[in-house]
PDBQT receptor file of N, H, CA, C and O in Angstrom, charges set to zero:
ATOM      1  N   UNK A   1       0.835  -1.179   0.000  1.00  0.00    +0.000 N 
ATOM      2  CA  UNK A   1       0.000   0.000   0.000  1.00  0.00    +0.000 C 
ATOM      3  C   UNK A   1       0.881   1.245   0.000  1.00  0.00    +0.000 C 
ATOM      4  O   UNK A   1       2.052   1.129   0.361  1.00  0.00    +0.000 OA
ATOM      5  N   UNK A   2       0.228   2.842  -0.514  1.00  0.00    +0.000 N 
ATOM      6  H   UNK A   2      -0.723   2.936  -0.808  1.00  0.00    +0.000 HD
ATOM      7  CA  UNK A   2       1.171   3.186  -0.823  1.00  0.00    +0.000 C 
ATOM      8  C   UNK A   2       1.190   4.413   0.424  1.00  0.00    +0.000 C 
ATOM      9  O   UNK A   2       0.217   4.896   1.003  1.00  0.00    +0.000 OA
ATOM     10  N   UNK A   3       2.566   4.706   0.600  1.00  0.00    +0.000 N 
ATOM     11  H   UNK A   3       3.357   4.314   0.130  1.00  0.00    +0.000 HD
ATOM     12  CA  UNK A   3       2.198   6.184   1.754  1.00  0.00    +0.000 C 
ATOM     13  C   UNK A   3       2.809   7.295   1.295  1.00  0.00    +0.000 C 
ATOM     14  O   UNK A   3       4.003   7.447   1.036  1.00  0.00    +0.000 OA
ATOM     15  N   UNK A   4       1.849   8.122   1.203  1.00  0.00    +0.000 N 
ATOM     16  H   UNK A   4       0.879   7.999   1.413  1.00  0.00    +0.000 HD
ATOM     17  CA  UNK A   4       1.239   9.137   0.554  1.00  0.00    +0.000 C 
ATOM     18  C   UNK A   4       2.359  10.582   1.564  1.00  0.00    +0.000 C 
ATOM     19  O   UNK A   4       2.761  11.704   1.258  1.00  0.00    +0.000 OA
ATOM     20  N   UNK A   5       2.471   9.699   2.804  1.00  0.00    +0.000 N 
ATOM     21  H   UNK A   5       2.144   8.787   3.052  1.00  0.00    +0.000 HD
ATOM     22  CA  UNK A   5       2.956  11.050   3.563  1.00  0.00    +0.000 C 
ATOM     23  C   UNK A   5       4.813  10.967   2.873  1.00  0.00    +0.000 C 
ATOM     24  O   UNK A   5       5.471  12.006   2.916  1.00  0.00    +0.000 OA
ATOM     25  N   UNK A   6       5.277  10.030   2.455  1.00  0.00    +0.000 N 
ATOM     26  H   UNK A   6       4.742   9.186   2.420  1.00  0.00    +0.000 HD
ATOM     27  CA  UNK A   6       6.768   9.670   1.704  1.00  0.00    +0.000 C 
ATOM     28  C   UNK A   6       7.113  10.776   0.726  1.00  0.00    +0.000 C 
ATOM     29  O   UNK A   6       8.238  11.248   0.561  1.00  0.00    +0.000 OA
ATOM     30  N   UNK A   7       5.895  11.161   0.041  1.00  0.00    +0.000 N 
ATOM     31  H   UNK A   7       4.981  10.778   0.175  1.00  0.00    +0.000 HD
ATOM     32  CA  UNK A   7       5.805  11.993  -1.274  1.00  0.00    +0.000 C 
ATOM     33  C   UNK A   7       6.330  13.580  -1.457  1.00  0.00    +0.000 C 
ATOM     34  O   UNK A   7       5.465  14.399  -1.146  1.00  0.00    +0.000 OA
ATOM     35  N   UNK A   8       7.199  13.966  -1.767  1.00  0.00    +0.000 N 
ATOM     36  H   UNK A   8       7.902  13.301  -2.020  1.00  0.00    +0.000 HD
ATOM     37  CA  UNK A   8       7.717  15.196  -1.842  1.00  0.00    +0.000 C 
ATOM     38  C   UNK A   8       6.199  16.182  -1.422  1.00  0.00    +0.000 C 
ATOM     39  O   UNK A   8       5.009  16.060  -1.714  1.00  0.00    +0.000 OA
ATOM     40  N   UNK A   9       6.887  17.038  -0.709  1.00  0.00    +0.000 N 
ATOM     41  H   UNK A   9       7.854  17.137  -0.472  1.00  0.00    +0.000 HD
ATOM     42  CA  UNK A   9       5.499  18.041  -0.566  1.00  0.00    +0.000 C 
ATOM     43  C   UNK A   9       4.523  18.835  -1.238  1.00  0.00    +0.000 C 
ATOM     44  O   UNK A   9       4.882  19.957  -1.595  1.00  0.00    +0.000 OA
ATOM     45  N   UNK A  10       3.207  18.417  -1.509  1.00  0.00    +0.000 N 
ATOM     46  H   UNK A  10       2.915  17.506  -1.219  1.00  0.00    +0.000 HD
ATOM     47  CA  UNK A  10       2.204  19.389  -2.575  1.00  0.00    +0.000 C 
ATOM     48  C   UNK A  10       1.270  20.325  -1.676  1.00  0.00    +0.000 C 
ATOM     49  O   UNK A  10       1.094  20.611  -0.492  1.00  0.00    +0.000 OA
ATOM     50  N   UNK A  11       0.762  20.642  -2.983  1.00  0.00    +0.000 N 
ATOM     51  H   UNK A  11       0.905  20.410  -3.946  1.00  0.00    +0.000 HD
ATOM     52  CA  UNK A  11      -0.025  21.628  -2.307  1.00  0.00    +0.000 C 
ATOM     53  C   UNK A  11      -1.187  21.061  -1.349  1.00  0.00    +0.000 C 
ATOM     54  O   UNK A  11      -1.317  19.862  -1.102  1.00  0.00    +0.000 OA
ATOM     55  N   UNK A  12      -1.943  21.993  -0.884  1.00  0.00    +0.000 N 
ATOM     56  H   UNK A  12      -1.836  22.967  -1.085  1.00  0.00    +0.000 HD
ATOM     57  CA  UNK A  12      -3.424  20.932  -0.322  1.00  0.00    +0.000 C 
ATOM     58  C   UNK A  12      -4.074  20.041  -1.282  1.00  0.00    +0.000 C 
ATOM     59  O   UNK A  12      -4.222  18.819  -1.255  1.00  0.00    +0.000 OA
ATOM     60  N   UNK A  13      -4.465  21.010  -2.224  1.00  0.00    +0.000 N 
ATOM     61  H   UNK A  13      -4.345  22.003  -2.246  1.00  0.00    +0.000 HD
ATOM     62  CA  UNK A  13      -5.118  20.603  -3.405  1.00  0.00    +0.000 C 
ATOM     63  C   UNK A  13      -4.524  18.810  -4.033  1.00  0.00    +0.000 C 
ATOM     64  O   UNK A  13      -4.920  17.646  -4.094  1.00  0.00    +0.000 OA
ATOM     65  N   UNK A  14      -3.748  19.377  -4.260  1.00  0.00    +0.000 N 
ATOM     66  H   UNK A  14      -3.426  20.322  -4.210  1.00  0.00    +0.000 HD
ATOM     67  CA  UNK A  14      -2.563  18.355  -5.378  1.00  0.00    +0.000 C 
ATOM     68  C   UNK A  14      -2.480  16.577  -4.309  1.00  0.00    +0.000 C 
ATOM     69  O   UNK A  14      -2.601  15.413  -4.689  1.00  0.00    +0.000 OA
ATOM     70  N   UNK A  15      -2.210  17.217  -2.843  1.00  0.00    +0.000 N 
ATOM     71  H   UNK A  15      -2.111  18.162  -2.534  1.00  0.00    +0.000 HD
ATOM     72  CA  UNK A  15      -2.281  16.194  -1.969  1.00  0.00    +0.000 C 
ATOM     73  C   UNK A  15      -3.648  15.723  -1.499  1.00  0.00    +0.000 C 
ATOM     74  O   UNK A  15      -3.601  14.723  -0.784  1.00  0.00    +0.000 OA
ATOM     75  N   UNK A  16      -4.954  16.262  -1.764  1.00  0.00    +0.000 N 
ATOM     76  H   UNK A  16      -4.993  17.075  -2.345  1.00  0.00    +0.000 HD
ATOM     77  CA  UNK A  16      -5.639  16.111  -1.543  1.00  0.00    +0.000 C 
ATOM     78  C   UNK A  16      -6.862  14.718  -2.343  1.00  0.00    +0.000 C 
ATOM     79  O   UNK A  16      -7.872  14.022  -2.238  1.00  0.00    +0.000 OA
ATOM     80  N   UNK A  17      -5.236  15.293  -3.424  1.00  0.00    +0.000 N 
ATOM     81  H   UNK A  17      -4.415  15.857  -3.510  1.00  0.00    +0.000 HD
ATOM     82  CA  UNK A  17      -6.060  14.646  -4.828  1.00  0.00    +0.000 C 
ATOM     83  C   UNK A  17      -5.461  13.264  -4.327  1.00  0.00    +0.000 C 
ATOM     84  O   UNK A  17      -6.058  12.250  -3.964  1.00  0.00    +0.000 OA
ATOM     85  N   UNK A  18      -4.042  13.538  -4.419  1.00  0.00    +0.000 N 
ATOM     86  H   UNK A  18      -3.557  14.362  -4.713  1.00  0.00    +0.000 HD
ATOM     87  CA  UNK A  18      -2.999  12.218  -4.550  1.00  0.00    +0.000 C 
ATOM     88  C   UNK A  18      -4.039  11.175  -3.242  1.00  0.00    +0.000 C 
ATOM     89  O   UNK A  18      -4.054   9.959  -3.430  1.00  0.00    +0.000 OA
ATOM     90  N   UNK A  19      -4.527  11.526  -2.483  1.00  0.00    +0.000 N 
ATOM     91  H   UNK A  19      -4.515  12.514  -2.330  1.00  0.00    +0.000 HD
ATOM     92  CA  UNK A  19      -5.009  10.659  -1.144  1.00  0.00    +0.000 C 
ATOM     93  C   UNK A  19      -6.208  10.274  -1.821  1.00  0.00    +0.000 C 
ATOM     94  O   UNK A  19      -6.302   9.055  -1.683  1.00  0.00    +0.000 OA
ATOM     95  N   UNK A  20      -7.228  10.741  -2.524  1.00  0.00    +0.000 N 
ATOM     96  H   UNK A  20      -7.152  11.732  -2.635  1.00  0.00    +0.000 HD
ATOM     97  CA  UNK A  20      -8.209  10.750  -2.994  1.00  0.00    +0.000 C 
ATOM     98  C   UNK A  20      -7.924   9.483  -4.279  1.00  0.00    +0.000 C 
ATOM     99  O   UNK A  20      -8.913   8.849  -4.644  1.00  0.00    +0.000 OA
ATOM    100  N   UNK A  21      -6.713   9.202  -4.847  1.00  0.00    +0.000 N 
ATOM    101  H   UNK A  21      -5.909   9.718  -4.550  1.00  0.00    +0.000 HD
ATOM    102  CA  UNK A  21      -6.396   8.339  -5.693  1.00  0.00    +0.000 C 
ATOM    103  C   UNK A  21      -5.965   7.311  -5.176  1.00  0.00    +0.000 C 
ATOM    104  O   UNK A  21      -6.246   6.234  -5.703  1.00  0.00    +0.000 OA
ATOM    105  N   UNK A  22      -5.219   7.355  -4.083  1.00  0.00    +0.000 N 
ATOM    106  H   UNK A  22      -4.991   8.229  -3.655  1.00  0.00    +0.000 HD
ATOM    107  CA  UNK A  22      -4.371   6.042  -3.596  1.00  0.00    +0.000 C 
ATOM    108  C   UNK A  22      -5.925   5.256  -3.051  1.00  0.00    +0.000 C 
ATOM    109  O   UNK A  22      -6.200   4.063  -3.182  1.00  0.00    +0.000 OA
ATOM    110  N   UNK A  23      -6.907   6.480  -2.336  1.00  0.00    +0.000 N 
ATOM    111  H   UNK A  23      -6.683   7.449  -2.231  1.00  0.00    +0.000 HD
ATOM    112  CA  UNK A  23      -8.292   5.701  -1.859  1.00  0.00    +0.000 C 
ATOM    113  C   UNK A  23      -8.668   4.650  -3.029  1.00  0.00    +0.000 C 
ATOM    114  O   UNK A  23      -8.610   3.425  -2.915  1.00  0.00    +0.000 OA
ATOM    115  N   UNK A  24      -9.053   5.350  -4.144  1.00  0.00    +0.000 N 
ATOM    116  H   UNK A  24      -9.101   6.344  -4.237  1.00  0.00    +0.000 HD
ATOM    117  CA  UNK A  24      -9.794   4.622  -5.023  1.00  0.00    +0.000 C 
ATOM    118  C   UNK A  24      -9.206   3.587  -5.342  1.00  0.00    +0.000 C 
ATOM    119  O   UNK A  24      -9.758   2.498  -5.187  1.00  0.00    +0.000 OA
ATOM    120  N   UNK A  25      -7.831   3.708  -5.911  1.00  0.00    +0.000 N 
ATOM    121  H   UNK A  25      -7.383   4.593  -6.037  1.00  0.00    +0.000 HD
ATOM    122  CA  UNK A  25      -6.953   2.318  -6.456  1.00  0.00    +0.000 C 
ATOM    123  C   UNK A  25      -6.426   1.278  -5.636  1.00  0.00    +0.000 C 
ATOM    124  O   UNK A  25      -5.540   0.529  -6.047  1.00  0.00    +0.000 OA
ATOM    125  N   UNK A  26      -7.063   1.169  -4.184  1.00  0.00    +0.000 N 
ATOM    126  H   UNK A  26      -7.783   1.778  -3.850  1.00  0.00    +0.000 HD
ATOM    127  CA  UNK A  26      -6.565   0.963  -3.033  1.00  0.00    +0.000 C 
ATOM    128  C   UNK A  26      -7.101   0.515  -1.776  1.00  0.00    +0.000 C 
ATOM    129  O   UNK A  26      -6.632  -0.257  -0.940  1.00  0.00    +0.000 OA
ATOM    130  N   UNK A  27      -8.074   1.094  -1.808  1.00  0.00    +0.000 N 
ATOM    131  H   UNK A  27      -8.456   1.722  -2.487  1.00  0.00    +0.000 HD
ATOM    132  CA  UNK A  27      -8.956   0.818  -0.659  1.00  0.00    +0.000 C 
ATOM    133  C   UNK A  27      -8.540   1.318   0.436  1.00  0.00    +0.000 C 
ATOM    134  O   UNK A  27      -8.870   0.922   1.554  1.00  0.00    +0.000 OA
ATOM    135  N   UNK A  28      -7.676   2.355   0.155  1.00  0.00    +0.000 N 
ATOM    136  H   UNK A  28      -7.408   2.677  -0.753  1.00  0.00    +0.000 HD
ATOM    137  CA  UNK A  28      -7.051   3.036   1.583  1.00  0.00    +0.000 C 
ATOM    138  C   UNK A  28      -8.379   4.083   2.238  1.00  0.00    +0.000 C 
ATOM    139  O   UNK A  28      -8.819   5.030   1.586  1.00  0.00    +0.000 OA
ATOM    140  N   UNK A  29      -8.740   3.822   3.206  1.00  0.00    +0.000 N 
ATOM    141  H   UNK A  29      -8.383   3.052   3.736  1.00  0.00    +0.000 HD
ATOM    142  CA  UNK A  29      -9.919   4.789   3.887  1.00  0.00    +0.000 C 
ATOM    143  C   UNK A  29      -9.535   6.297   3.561  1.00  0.00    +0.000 C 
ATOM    144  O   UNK A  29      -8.517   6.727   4.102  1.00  0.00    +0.000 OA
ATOM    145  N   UNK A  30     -10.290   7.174   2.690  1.00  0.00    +0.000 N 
ATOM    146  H   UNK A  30     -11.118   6.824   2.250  1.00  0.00    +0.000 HD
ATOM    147  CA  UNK A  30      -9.825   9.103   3.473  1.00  0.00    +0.000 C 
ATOM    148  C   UNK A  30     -10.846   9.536   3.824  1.00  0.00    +0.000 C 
ATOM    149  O   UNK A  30     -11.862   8.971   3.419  1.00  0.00    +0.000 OA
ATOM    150  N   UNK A  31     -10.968  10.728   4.728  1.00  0.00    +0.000 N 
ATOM    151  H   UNK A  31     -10.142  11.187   5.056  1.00  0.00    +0.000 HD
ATOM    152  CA  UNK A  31     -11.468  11.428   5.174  1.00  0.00    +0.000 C 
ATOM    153  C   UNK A  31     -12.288  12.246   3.927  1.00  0.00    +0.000 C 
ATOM    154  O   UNK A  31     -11.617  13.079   3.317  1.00  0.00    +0.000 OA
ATOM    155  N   UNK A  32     -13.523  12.077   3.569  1.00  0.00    +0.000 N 
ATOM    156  H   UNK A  32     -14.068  11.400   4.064  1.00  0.00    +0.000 HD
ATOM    157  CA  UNK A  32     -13.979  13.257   2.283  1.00  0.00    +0.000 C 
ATOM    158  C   UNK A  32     -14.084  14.370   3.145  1.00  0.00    +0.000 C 
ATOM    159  O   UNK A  32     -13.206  15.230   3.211  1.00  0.00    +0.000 OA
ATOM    160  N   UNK A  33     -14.932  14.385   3.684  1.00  0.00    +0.000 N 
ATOM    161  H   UNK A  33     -15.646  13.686   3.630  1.00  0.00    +0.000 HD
ATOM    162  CA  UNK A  33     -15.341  15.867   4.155  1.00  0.00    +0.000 C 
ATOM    163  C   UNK A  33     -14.093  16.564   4.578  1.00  0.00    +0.000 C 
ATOM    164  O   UNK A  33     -13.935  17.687   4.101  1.00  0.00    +0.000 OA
ATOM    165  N   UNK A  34     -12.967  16.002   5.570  1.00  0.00    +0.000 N 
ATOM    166  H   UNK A  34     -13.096  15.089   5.957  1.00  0.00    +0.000 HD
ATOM    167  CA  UNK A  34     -11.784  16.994   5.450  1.00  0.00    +0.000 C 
ATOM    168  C   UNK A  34     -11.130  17.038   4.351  1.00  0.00    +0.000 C 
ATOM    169  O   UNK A  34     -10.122  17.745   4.339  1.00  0.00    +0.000 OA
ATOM    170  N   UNK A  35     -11.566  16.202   2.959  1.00  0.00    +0.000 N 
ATOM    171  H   UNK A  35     -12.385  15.628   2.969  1.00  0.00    +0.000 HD
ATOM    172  CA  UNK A  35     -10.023  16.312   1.967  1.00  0.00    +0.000 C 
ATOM    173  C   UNK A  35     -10.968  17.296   0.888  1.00  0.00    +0.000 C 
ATOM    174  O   UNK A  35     -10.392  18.121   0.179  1.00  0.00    +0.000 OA
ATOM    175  N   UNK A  36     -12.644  17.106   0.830  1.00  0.00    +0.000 N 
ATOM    176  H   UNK A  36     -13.112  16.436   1.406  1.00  0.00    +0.000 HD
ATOM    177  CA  UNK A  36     -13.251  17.284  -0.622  1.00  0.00    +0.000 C 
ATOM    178  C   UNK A  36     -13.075  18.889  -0.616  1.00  0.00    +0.000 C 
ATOM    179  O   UNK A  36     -12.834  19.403  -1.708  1.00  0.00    +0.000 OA
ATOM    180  N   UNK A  37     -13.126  19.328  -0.025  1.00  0.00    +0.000 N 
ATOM    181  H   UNK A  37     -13.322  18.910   0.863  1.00  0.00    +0.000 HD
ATOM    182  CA  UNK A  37     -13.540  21.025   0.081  1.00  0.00    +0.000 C 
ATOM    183  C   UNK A  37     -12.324  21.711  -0.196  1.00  0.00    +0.000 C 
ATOM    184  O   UNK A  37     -12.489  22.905  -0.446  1.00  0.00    +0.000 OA
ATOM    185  N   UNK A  38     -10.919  21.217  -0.230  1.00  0.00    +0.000 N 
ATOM    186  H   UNK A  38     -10.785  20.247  -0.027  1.00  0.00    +0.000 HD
ATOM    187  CA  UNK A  38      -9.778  21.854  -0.269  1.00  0.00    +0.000 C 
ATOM    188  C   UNK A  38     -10.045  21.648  -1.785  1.00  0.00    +0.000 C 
ATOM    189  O   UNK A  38      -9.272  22.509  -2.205  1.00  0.00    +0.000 OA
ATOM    190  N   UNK A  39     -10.602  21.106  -2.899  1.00  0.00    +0.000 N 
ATOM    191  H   UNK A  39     -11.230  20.407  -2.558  1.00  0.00    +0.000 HD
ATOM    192  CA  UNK A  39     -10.188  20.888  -3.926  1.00  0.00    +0.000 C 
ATOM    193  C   UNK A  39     -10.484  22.103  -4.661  1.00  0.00    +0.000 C 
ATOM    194  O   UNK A  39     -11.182  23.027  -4.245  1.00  0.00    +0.000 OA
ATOM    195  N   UNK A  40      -9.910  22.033  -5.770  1.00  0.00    +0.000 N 
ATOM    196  H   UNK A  40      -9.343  21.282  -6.108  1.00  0.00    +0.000 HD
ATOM    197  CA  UNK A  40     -10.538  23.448  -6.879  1.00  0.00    +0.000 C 
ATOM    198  C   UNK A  40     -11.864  22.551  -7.810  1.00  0.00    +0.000 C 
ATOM    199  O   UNK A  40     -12.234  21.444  -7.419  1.00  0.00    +0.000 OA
ATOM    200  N   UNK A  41     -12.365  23.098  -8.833  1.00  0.00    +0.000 N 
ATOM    201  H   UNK A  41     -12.065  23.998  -9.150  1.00  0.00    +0.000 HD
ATOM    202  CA  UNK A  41     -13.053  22.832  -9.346  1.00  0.00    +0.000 C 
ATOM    203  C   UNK A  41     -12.888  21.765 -10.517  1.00  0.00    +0.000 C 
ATOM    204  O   UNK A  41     -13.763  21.027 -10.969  1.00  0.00    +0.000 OA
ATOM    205  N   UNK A  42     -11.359  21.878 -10.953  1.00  0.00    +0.000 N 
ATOM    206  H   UNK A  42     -10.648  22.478 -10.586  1.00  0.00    +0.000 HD
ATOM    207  CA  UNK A  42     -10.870  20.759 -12.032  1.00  0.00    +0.000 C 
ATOM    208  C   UNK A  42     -10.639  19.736 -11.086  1.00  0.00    +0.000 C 
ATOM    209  O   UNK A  42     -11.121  18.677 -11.490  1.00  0.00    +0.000 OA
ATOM    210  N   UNK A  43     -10.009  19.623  -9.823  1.00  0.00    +0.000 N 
ATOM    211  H   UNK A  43      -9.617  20.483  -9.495  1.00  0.00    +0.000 HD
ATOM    212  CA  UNK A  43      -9.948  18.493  -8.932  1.00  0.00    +0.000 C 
ATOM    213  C   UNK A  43     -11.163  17.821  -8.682  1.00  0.00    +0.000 C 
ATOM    214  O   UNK A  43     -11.131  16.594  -8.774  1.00  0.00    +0.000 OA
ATOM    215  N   UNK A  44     -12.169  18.336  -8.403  1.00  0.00    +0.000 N 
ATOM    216  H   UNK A  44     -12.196  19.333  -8.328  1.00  0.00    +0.000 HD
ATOM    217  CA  UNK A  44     -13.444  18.066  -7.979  1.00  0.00    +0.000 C 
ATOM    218  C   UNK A  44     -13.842  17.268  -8.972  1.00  0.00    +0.000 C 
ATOM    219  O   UNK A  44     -14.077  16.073  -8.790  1.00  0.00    +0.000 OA
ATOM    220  N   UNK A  45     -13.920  17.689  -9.780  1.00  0.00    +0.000 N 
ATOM    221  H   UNK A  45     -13.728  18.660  -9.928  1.00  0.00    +0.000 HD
ATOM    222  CA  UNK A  45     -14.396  17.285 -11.452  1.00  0.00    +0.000 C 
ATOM    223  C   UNK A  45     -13.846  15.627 -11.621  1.00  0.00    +0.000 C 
ATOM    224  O   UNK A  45     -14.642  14.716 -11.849  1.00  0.00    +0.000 OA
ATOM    225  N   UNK A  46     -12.271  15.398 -11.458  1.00  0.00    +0.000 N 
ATOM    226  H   UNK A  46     -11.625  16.139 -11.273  1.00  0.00    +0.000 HD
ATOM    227  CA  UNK A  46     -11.648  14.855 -11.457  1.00  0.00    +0.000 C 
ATOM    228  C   UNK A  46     -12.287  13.651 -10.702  1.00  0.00    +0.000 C 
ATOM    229  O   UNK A  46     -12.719  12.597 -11.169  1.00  0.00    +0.000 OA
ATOM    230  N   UNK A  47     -12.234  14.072  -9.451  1.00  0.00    +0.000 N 
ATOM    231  H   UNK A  47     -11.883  14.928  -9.072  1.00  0.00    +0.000 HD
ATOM    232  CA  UNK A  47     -12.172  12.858  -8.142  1.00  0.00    +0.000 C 
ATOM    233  C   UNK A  47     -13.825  12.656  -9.298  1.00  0.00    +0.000 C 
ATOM    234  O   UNK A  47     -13.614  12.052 -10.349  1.00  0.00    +0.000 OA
ATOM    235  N   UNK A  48     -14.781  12.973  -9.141  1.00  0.00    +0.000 N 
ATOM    236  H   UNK A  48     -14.953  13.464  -8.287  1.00  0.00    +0.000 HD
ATOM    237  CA  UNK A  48     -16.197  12.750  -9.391  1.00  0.00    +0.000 C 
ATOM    238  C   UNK A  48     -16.263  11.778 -10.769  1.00  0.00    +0.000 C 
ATOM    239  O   UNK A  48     -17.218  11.056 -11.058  1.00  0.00    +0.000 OA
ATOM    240  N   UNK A  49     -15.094  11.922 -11.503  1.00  0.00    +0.000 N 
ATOM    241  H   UNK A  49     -14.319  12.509 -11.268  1.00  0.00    +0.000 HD
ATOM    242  CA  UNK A  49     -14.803  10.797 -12.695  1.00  0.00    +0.000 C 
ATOM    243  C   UNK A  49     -14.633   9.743 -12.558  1.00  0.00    +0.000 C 
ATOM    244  O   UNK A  49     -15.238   8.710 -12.844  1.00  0.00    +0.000 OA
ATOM    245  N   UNK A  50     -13.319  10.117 -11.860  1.00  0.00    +0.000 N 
ATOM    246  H   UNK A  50     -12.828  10.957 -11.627  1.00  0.00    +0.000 HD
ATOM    247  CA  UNK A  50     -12.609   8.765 -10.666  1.00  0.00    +0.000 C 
ATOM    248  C   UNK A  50     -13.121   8.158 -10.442  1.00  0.00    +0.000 C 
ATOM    249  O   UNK A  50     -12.820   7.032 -10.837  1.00  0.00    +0.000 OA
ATOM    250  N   UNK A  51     -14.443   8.329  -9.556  1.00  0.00    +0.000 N 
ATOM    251  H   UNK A  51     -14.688   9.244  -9.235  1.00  0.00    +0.000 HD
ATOM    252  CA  UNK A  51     -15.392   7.591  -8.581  1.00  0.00    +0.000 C 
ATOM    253  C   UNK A  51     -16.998   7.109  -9.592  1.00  0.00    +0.000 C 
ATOM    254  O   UNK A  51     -18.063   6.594  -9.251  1.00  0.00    +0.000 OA
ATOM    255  N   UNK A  52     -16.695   7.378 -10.324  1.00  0.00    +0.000 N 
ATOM    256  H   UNK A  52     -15.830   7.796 -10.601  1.00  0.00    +0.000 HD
ATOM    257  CA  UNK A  52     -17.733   7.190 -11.475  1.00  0.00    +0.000 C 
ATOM    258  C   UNK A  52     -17.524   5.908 -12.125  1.00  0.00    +0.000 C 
ATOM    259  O   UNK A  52     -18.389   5.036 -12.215  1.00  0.00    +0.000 OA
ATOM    260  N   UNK A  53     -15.923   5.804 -12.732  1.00  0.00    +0.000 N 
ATOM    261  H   UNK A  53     -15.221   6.512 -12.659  1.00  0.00    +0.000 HD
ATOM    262  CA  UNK A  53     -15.263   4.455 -13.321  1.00  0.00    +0.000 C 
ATOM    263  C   UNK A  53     -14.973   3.602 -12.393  1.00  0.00    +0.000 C 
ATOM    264  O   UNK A  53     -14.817   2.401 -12.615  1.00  0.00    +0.000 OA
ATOM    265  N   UNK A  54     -14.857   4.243 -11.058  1.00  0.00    +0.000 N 
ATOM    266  H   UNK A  54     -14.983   5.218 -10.878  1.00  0.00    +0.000 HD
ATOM    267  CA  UNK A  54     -14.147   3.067 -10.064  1.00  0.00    +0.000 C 
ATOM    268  C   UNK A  54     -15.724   1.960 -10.016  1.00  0.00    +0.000 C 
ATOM    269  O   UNK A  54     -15.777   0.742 -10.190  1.00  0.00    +0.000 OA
ATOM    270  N   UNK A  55     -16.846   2.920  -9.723  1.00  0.00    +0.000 N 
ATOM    271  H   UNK A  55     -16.803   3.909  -9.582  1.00  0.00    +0.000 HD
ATOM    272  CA  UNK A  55     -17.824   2.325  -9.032  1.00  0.00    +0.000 C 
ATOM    273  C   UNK A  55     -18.334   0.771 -10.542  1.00  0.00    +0.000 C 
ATOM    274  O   UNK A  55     -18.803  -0.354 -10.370  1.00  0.00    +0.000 OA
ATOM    275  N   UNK A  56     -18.016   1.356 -11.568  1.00  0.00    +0.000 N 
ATOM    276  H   UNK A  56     -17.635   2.270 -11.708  1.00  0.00    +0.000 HD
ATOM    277  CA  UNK A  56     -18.239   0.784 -13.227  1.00  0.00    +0.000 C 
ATOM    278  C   UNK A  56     -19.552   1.239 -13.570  1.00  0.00    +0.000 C 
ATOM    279  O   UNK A  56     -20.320   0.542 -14.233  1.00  0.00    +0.000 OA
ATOM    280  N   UNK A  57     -19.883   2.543 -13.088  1.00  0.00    +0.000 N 
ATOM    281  H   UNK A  57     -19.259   3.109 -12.550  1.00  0.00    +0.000 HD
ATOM    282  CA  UNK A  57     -21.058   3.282 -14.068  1.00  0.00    +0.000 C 
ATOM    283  C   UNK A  57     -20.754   4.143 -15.135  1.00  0.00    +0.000 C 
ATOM    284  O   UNK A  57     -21.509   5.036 -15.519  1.00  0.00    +0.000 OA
ATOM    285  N   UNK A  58     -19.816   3.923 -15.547  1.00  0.00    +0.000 N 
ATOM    286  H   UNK A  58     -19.202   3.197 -15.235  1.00  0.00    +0.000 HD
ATOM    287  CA  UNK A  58     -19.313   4.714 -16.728  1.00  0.00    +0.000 C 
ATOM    288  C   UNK A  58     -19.790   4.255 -18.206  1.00  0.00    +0.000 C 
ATOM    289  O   UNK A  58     -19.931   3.032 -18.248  1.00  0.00    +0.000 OA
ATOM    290  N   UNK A  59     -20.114   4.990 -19.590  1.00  0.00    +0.000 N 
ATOM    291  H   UNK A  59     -19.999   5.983 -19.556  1.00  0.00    +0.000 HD
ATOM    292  CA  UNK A  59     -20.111   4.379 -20.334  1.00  0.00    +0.000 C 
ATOM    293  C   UNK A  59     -19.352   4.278 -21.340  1.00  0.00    +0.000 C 
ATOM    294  O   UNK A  59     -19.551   3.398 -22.178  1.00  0.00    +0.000 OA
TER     295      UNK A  59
């Protein structure tokens, strides 16, 4: 599994994401409500894709 805290330092955002990815590909537990709100709007967008293909409702 991977640790996320090893990783050269990002921004909130950028790290917010990276935790938000290791979750999905991973099954590592995060916190949404403390990680979702730091995001910008392309992040947001992002994770909401993410979690779209992870779940296999994509077409």
């Amino acid at each position: 599994m991977w640790n996320t805290d090893a990783i050269a330092p990002l921004g909130d955002a950028a790290d917010g994401l990276l935790r938000l990815a290791v979750s999905i590909a991973h099954g590592r537990p995060v916190d949404l409500r403390g990680t979702l709100p730091g995001l910008g709007h392309a992040h947001a967008s992002a994770v909401v894709t993410a979690t779209v293909r992870a779940s296999g409702l994509a077409r």
